[in-house]
Each structure stands twice: as C-alpha cells, then as structure tokens.
N, CA, C and O atoms as a GROMACS GRO file, in nm:
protein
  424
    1UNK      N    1   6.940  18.168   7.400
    1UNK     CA    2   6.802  18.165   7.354
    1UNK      C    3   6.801  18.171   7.202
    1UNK      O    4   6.867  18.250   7.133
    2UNK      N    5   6.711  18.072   7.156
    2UNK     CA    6   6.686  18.076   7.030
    2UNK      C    7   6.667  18.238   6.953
    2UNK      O    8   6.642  18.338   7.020
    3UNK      N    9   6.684  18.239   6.795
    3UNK     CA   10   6.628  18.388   6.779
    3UNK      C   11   6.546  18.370   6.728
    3UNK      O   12   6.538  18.267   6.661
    4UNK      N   13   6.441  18.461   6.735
    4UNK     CA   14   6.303  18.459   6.738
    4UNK      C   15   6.247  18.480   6.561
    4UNK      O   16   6.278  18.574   6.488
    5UNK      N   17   6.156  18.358   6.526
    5UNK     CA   18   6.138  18.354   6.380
    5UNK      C   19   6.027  18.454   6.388
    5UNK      O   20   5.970  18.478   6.495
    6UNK      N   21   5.990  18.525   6.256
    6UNK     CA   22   5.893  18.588   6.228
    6UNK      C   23   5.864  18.573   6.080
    6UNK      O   24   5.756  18.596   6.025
    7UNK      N   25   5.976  18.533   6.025
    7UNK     CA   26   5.897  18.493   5.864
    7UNK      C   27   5.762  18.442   5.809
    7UNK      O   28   5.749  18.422   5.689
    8UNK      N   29   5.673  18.423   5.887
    8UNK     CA   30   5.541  18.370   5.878
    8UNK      C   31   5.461  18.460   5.888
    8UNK      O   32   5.353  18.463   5.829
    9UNK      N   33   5.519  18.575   5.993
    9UNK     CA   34   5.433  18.651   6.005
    9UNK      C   35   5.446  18.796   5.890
    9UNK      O   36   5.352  18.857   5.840
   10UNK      N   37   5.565  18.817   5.875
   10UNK     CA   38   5.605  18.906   5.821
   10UNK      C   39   5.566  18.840   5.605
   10UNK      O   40   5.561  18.916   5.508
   11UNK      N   41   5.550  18.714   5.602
   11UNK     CA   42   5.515  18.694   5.476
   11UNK      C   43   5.355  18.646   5.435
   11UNK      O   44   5.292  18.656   5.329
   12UNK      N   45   5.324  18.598   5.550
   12UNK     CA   46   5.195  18.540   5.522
   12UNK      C   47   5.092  18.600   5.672
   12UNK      O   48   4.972  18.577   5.683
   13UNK      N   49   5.154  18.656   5.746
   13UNK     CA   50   5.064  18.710   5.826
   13UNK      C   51   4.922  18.804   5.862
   13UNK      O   52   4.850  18.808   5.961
   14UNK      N   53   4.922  18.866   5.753
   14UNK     CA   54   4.800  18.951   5.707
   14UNK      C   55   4.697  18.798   5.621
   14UNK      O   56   4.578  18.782   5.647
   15UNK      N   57   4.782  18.697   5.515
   15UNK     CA   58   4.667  18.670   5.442
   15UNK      C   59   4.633  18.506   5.507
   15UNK      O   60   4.536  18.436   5.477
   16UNK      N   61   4.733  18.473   5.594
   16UNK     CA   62   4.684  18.343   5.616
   16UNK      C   63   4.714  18.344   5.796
   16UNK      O   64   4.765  18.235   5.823
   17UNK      N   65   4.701  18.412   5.898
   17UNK     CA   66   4.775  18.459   5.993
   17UNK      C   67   4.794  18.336   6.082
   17UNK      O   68   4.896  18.331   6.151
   18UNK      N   69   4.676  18.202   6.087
   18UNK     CA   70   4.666  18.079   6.151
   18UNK      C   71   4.813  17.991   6.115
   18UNK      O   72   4.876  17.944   6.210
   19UNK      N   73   4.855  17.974   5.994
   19UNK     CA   74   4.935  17.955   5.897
   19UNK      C   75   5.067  17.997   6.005
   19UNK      O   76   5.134  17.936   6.088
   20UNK      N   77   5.060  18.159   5.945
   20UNK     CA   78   5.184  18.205   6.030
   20UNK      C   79   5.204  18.182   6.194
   20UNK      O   80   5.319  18.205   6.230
   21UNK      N   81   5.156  18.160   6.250
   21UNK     CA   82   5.112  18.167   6.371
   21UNK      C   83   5.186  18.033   6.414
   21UNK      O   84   5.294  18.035   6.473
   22UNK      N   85   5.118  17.915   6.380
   22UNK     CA   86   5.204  17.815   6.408
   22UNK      C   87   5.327  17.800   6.295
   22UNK      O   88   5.402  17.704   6.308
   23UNK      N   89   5.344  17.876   6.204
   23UNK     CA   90   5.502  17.883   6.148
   23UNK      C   91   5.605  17.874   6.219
   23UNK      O   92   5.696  17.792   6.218
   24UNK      N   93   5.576  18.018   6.318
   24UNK     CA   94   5.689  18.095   6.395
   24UNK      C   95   5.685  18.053   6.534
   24UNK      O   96   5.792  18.038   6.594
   25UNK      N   97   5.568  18.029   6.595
   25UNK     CA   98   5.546  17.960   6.764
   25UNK      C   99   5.536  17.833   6.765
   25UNK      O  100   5.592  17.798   6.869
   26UNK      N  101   5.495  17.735   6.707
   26UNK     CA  102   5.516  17.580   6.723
   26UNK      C  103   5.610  17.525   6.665
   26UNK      O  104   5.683  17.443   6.720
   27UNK      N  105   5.625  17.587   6.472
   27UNK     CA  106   5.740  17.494   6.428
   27UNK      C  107   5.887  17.549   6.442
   27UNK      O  108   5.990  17.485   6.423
   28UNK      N  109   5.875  17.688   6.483
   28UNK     CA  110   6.074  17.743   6.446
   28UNK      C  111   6.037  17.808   6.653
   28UNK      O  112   6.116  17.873   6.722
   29UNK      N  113   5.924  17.768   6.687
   29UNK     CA  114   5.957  17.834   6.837
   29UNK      C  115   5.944  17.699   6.927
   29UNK      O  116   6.004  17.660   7.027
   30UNK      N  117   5.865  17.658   6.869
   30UNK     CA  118   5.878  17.553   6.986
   30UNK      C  119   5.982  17.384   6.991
   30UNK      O  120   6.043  17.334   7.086
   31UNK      N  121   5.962  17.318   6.802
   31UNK     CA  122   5.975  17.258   6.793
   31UNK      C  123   6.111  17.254   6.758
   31UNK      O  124   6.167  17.148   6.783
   32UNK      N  125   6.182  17.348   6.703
   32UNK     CA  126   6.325  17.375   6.651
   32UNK      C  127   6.403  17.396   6.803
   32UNK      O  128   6.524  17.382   6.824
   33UNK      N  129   6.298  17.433   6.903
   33UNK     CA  130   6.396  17.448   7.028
   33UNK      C  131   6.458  17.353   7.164
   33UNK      O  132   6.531  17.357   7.263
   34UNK      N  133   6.346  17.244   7.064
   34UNK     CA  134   6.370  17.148   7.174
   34UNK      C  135   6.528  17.072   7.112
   34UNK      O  136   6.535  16.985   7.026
   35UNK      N  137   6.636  17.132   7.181
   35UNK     CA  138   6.771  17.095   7.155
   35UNK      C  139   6.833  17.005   7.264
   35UNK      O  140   6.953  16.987   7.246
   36UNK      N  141   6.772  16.934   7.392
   36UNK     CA  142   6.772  16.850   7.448
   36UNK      C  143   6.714  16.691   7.357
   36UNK      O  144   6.760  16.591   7.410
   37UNK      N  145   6.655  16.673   7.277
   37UNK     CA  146   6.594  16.562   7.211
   37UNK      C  147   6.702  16.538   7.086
   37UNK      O  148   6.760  16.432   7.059
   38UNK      N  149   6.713  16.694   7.003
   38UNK     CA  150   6.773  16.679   6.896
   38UNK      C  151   6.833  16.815   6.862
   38UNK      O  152   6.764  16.916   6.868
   39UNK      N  153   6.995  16.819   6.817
   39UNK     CA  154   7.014  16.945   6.794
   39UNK      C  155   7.030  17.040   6.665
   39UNK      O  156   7.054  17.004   6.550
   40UNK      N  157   7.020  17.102   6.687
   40UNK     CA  158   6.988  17.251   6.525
   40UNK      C  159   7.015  17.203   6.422
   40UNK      O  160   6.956  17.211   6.314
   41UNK      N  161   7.123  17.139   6.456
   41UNK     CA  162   7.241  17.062   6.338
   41UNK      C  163   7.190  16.969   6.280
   41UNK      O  164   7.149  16.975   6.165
   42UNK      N  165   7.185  16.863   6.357
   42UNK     CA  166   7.042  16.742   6.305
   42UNK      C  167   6.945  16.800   6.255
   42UNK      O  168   6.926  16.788   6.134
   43UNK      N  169   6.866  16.868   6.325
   43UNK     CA  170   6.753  16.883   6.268
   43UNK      C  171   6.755  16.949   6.157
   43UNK      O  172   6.662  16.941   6.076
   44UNK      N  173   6.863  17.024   6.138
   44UNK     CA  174   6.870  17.129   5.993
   44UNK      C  175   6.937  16.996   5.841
   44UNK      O  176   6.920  16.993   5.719
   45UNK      N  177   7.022  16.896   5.954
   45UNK     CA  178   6.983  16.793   5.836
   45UNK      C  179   6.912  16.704   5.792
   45UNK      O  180   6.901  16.652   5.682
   46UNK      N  181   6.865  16.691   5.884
   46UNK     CA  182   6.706  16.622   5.853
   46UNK      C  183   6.604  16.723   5.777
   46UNK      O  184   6.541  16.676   5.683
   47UNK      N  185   6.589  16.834   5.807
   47UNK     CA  186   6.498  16.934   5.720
   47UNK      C  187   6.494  16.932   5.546
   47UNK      O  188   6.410  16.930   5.456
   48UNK      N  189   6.699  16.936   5.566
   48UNK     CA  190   6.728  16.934   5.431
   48UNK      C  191   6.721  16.860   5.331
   48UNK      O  192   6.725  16.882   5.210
   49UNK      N  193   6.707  16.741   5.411
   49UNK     CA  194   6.671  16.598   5.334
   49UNK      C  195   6.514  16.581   5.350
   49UNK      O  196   6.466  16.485   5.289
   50UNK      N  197   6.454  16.637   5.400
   50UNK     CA  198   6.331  16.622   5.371
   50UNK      C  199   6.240  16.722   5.263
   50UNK      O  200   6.154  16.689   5.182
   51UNK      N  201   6.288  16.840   5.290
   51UNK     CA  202   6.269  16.939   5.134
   51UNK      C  203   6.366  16.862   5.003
   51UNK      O  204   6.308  16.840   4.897
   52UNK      N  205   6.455  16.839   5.012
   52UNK     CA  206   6.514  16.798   4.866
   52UNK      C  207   6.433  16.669   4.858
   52UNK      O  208   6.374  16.660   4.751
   53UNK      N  209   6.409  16.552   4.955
   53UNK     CA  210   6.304  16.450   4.880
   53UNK      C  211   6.202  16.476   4.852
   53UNK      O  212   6.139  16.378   4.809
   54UNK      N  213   6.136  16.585   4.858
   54UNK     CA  214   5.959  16.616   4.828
   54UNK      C  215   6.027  16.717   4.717
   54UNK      O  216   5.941  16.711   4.629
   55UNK      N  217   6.120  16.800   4.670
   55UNK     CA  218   6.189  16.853   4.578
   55UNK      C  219   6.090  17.031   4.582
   55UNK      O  220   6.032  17.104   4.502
   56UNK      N  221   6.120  17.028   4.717
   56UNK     CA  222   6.098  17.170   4.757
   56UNK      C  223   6.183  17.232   4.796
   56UNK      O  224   6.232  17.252   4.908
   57UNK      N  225   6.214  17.287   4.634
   57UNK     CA  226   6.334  17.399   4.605
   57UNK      C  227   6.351  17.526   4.671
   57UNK      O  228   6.442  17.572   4.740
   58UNK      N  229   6.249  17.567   4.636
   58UNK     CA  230   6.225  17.727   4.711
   58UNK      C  231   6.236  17.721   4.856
   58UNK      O  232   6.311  17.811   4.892
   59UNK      N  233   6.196  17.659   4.949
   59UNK     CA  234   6.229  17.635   5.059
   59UNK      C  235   6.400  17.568   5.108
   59UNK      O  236   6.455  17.566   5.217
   60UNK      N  237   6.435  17.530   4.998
   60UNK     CA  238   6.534  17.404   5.023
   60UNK      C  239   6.691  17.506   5.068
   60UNK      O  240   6.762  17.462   5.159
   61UNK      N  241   6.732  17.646   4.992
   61UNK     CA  242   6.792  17.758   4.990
   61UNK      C  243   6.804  17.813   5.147
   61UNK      O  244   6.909  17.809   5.213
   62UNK      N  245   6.700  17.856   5.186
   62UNK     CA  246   6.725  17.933   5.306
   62UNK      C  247   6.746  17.800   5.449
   62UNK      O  248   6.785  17.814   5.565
   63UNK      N  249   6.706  17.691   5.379
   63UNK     CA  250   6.683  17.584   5.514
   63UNK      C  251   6.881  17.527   5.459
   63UNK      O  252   6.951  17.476   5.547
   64UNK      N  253   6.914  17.540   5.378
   64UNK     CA  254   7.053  17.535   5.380
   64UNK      C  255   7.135  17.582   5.439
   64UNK      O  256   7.236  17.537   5.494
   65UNK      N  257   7.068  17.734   5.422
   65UNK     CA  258   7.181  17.872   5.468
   65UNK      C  259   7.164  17.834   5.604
   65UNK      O  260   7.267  17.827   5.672
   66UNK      N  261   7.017  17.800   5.675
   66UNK     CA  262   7.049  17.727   5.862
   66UNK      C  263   7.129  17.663   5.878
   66UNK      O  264   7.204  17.678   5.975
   67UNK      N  265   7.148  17.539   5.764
   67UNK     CA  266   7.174  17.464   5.788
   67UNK      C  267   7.330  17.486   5.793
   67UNK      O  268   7.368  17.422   5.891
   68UNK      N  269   7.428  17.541   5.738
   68UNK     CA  270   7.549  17.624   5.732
   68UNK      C  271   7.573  17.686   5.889
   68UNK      O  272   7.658  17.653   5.971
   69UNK      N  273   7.480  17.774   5.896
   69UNK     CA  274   7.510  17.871   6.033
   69UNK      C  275   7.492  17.748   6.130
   69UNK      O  276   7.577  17.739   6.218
   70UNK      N  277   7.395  17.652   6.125
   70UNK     CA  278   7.425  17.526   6.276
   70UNK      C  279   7.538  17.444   6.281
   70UNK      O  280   7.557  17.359   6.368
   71UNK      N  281   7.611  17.468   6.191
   71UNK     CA  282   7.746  17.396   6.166
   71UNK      C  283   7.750  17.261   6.070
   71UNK      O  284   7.814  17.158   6.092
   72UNK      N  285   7.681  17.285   5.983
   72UNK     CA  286   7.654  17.140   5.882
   72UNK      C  287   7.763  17.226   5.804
   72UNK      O  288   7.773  17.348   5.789
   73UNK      N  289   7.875  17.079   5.740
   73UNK     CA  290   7.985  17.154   5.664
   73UNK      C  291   7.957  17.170   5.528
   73UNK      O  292   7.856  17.101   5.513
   74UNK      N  293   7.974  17.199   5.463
   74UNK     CA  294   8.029  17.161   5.315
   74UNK      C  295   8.023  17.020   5.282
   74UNK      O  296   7.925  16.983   5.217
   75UNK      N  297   8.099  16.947   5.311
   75UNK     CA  298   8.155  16.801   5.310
   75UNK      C  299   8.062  16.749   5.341
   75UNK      O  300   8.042  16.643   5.281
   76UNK      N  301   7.968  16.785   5.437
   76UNK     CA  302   7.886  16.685   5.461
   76UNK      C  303   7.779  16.692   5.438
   76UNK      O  304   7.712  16.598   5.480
   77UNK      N  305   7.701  16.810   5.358
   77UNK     CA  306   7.610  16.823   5.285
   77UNK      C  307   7.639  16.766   5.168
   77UNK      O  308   7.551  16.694   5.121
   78UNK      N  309   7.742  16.779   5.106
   78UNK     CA  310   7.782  16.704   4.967
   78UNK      C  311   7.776  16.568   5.003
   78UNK      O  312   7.757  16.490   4.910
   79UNK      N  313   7.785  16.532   5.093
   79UNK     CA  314   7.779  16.349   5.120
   79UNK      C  315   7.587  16.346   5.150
   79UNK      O  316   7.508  16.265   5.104
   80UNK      N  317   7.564  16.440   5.222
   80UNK     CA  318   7.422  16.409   5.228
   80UNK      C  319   7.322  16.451   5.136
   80UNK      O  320   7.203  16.466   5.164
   81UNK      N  321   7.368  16.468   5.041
   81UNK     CA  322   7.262  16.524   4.884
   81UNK      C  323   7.332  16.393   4.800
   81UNK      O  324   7.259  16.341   4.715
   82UNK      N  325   7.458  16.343   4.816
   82UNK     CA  326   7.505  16.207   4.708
   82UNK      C  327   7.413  16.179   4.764
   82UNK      O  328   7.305  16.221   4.722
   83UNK      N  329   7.420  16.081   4.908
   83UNK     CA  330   7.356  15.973   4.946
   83UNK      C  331   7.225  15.982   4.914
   83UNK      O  332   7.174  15.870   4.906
   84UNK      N  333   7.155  16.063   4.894
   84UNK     CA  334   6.994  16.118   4.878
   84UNK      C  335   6.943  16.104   4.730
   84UNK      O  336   6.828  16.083   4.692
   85UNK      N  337   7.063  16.124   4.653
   85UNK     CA  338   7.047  16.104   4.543
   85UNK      C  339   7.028  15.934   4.490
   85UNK      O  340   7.005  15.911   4.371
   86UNK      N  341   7.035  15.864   4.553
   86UNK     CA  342   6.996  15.715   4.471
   86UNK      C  343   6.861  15.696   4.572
   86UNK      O  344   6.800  15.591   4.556
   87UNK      N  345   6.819  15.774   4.657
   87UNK     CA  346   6.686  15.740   4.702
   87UNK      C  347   6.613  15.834   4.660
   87UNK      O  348   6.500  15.787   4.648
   88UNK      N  349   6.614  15.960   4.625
   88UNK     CA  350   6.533  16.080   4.587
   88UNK      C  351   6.505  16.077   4.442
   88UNK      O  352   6.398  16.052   4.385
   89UNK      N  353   6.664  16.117   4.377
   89UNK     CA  354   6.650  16.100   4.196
   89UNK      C  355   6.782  16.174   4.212
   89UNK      O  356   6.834  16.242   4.300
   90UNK      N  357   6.810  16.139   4.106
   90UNK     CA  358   6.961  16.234   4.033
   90UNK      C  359   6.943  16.328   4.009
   90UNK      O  360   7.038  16.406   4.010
   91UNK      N  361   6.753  16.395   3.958
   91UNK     CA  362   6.794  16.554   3.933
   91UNK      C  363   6.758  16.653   4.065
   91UNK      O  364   6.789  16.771   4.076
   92UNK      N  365   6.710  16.599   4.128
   92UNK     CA  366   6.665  16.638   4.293
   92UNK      C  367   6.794  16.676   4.322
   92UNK      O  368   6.820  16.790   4.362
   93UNK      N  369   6.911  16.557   4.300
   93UNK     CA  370   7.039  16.567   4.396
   93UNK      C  371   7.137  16.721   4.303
   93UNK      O  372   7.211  16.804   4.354
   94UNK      N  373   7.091  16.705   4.142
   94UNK     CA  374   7.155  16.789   4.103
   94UNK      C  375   7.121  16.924   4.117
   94UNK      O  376   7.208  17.010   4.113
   95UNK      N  377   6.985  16.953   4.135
   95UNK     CA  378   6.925  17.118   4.160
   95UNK      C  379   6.894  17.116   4.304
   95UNK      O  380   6.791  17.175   4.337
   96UNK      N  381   6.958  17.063   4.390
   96UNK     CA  382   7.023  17.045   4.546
   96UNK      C  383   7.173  17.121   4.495
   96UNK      O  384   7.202  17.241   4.498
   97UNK      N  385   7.217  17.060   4.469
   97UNK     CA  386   7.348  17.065   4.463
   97UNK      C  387   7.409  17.219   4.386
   97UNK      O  388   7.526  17.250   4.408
   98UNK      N  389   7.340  17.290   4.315
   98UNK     CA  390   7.294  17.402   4.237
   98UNK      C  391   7.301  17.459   4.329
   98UNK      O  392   7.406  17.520   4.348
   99UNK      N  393   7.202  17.468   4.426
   99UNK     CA  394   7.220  17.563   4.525
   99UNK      C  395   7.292  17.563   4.689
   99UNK      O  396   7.309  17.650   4.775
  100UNK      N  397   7.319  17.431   4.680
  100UNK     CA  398   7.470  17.428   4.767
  100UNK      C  399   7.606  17.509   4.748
  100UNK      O  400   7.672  17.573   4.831
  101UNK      N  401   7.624  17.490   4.629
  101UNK     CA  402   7.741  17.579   4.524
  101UNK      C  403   7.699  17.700   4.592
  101UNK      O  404   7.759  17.722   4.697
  102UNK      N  405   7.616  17.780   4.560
  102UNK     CA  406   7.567  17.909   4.595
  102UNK      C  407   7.621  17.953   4.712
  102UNK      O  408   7.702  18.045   4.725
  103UNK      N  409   7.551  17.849   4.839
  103UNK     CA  410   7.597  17.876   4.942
  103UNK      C  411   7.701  17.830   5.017
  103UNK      O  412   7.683  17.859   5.135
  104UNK      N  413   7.801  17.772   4.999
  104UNK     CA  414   7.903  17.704   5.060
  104UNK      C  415   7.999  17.847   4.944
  104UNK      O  416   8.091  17.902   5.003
  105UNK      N  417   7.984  17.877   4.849
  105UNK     CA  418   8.111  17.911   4.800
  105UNK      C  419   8.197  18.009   4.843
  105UNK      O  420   8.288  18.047   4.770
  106UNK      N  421   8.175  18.062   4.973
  106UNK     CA  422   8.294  18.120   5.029
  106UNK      C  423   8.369  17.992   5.067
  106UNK      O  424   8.480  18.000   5.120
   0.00000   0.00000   0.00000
C-alpha cells in the first residue's frame, strides 16, 4: 500500500483545506496509485519533466527525492534534464541540475 500523503494538509490545510484535500486524496492518493496504468517511476519522471518545463523549482527538489526512492537513477535523470534542456532552456536544465547534485550525491 501506498504511504499515505499529508503534505497538503499539514501545509495548507487550515488556510486553503479544498486545495489540500484534493492534494493528498485525488492527486498523491488516488492518482499516483493507479500503478496498473503507469508506474511510480514513470510517473515520478514525467512529474519531473513537467515541473522543470514550467521551471517550478521549489517543487522540482522533493518531486526528485520521489523520484530517487521509485528507482529513477542518477544516469537517467542526467539524460532526462540534457534531453529537456534543448526543449525547456539551458538555464531550466542548469538549476535542474543544481539540485540533482544535491540529491544524487551520495
């Protein structure tokens, strides 16, 4: 069983609770679980490429660190932030890549 998100609620739950609500039960409970269609792994690289092309940084960090624990390597995040980089921009790919370092460097 999936583990159960609460970051929506625990950050935005008092001021926006509708917000949080479908944060944690539709998008990380329902929709992250359907692993028959598509799995963690995919989807955590698809996520990642979709925050670094809209160049949503602050989000882009912790959807990495998933993206690590679902088994996305090193290697192949570095191939999937190049490749992103001649469709996104070069500095997208480089303050991507900023915080890849971070987290891959064990």
């Amino acid at each position: 069983m999936p583990e159960k998100v609460t970051a929506g609620r625990d950050l935005l739950g008092e001021f926006a609770p509708k917000f949080a609500e479908l944060n944690d039960d539709v998008l990380f409970g329902q929709v992250w679980s359907r692993e028959t269609e598509l799995s963690s792994r995919d989807r955590s690289m698809i996520t990642v490429s979709a925050l670094l092309s809209g160049g949503n940084f602050e989000q882009l960090q912790g959807h990495m660190m998933k993206a690590k624990a679902n088994g996305v390597t090193k290697e192949e995040l570095v191939e999937v932030i190049t490749h992103l980089a001649f469709y996104c921009g070069w500095p997208k790919a480089w303050s991507a890549f900023n915080i890849a370092k971070e987290i891959y460097k064990d």
